[in-house]
N, C-alpha and C positions, 0 to 999 in steps of 0.2 A: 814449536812443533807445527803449529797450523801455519805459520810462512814459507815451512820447508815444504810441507805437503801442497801447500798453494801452488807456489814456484814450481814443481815436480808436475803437477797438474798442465797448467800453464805449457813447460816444456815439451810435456808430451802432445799436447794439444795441436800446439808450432810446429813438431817433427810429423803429425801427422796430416796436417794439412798442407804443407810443402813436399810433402813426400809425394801426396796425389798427384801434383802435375809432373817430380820425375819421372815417373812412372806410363805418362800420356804416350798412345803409339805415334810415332815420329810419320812412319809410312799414309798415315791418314791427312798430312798436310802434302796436296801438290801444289805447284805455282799455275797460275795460267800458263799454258802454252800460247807459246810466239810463232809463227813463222814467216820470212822475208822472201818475196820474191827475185829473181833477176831472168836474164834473158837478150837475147839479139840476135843479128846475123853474123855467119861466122864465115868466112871467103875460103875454098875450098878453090878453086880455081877452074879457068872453063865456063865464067859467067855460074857455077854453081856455087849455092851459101847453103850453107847446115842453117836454119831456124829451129833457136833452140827456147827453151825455159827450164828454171831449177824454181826449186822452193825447198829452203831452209827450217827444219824447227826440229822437236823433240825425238826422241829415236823408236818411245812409245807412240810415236802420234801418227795416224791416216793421214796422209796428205796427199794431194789435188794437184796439179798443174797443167794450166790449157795458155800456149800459145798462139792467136791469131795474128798474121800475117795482112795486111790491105797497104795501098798505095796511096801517094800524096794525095788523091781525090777520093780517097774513105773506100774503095772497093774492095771487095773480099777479096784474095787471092786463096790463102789456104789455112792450114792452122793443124798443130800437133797436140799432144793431151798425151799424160800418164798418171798412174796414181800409184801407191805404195806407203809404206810403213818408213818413217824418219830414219837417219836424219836428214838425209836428202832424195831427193827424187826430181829426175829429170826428162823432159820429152824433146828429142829431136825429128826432123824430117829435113829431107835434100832438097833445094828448089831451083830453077831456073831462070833468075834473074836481068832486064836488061840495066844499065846507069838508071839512075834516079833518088828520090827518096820514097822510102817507106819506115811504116810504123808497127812496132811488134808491142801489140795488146798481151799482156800477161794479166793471169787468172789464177789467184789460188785458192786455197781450199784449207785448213785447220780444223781441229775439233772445238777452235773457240773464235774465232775471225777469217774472215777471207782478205787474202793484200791481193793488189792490183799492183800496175802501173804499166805506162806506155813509153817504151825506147823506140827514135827517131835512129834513124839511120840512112845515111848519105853512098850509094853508091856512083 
């Protein structure tokens, strides 16, 4: 009688200590949010390019995006910026470009890291 009662003990013990974590709210685990930059110039024609930038990530997440624009010898020319709620968010502006190369500085923004990066572009 005391091994049944033991075992029964025991059992209950096991179903109520696993039962705790089914029970755990699901909604209280997020992952980090990610989000990925891109961006360039886009030939519109008439020596005109869109200079554009996107940033990618969560659909709950604030997100950032600043494109600057400068030329092969690092000078500023101009630069775009938008912000908004995921999952994407983009900023464009029209520019007047001669042949050359320039470089589109990308900026972004997450509620857990900022990505960069810079695309080279050949007109």
């Amino acid at each position: 009688m005391k091994k049944r009662l033991s075992a029964f003990v025991l059992v209950c013990l096991l179903l109520a200590l696993t039962g705790a974590t089914a029970f755990a709210q699901v909604g209280d685990i997020q992952p980090n949010a990610a989000a990925m930059v891109s961006g360039g110039l886009e030939a519109m024609g008439n020596n005109r390019y869109a200079l554009w930038g996107n940033i990618a990530g969560y659909s709950q997440d604030y997100l950032t995006i600043r494109a600057v624009l400068r030329n092969s010898s690092g000078t500023y020319i101009t630069e775009t910026s938008n912000s908004g709620y995921g999952p994407t968010v983009t900023a464009t502006k029209t520019v007047l470009l001669a042949a050359g190369t320039y470089y589109v500085y990308l900026y972004g923004t997450s509620p857990t890291h900022s990505p960069s990066m810079v695309v080279t572009v050949n007109i």
